[in-house]
C-alpha positions, 0 to 999 in steps of 0.5 A, spaced: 252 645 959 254 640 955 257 642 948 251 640 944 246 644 949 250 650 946 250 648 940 242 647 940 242 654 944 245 657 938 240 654 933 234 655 937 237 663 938 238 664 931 232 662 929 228 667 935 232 673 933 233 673 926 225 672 926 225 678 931 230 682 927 225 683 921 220 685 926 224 690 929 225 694 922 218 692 919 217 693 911 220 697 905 216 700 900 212 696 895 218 696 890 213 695 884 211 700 879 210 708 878 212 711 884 216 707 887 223 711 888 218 716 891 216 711 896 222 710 898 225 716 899 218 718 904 220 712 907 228 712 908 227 720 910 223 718 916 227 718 922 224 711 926 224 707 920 232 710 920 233 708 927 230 702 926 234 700 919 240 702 925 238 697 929 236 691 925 242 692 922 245 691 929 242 685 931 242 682 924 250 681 925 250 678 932 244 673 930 248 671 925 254 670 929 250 664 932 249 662 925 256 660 925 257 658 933 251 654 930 254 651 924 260 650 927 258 646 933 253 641 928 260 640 924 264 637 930 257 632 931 256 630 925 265 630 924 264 624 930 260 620 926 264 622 919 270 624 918 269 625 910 268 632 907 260 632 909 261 636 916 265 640 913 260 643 908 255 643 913 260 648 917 262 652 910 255 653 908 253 656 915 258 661 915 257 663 908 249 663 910 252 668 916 255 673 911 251 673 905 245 674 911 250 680 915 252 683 908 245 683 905 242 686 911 246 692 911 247 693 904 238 693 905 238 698 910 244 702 908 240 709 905 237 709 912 242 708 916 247 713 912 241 717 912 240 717 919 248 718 921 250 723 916 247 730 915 249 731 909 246 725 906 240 727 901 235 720 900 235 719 893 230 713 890 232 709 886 238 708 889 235 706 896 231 701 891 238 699 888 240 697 895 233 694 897 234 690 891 243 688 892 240 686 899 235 682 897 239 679 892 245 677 897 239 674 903 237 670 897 244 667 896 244 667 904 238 662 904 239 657 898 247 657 902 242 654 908 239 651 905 245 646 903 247 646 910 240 644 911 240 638 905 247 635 907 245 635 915 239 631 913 242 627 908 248 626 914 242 624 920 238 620 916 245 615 914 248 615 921 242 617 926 247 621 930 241 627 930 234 624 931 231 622 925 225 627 925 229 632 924 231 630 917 224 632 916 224 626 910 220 620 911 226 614 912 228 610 907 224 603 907 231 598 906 236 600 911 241 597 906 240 602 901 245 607 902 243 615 902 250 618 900 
């Protein structure tokens, strides 16, 4: 198998598994109004949604190990047809979407996991809503850090054609003479 057949495999991988990973854990509490620290202590106090947090949180830091794989791979394609900074950013920016994406979900997950680990541990909930939010905060970072891996990949294939054009997801541009970057 050809490098880019990998690195395709990588991507289309990623994007199976991450959507997978939120299924195996499924949905927290609703996290607005009266309540919600109690809903989130009954939540993170039962053991399958601890064991499935456990789990998410497992195969959430391998998924993202094919984000990197993936980002890399699309860096050494794009690098063949531009040697300036572009190909790199594509490769920093996944790799920050990687760990943005690993770190918010273990930080999500972390009252349950610990919950299930330690017997000692007492759920309480407002922190689990705390960590819920950080979580949240930092898969939002994750997926605007994607977002520009995305933009620069587009911007990149629409200048070069080194991708397929459709992929950009952007009508191309009328003048072939106009310069996209």
């Amino acid at each position: 198998m050809t490098r880019t057949r990998w690195t395709g495999l990588a991507g289309t991988l990623f994007g199976l598994a991450i959507f997978g990973t939120f299924l195996i854990e499924g949905n927290t509490p609703d996290n607005a109004g009266a309540g919600a620290a109690d809903r989130y202590a009954k939540y993170w106090n039962d053991s399958g949604h601890q064991s499935r947090a456990l789990a998410a949180a497992i195969v959430m830091t391998f998924v993202c190990l094919l984000l990197i794989a993936f980002a890399a791979g699309l860096r050494d394609r794009l690098r063949a047809v531009d040697v300036g900074p572009l190909p790199s950013l594509v490769l920093a920016a996944g790799t920050a979407a990687a760990v943005l994406l690993t770190a918010g979900g273990m930080v999500g997950r972390i009252v349950g996991i610990t919950a299930k680990e330690s017997s000692g541990f007492k759920v309480d909930g407002s922190t689990a809503l705390l960590f819920d939010s950080l979580g949240y905060g930092l898969m939002t970072a994750g997926i605007m850090a994607a977002g520009v891996m995305t933009v620069v990949t587009g911007l990149l294939t629409l200048r070069t054609r080194i991708l397929p054009a459709w992929t950009a997801w952007t009508k191309e541009v009328e003048s072939a003479d106009q310069p996209l970057l």
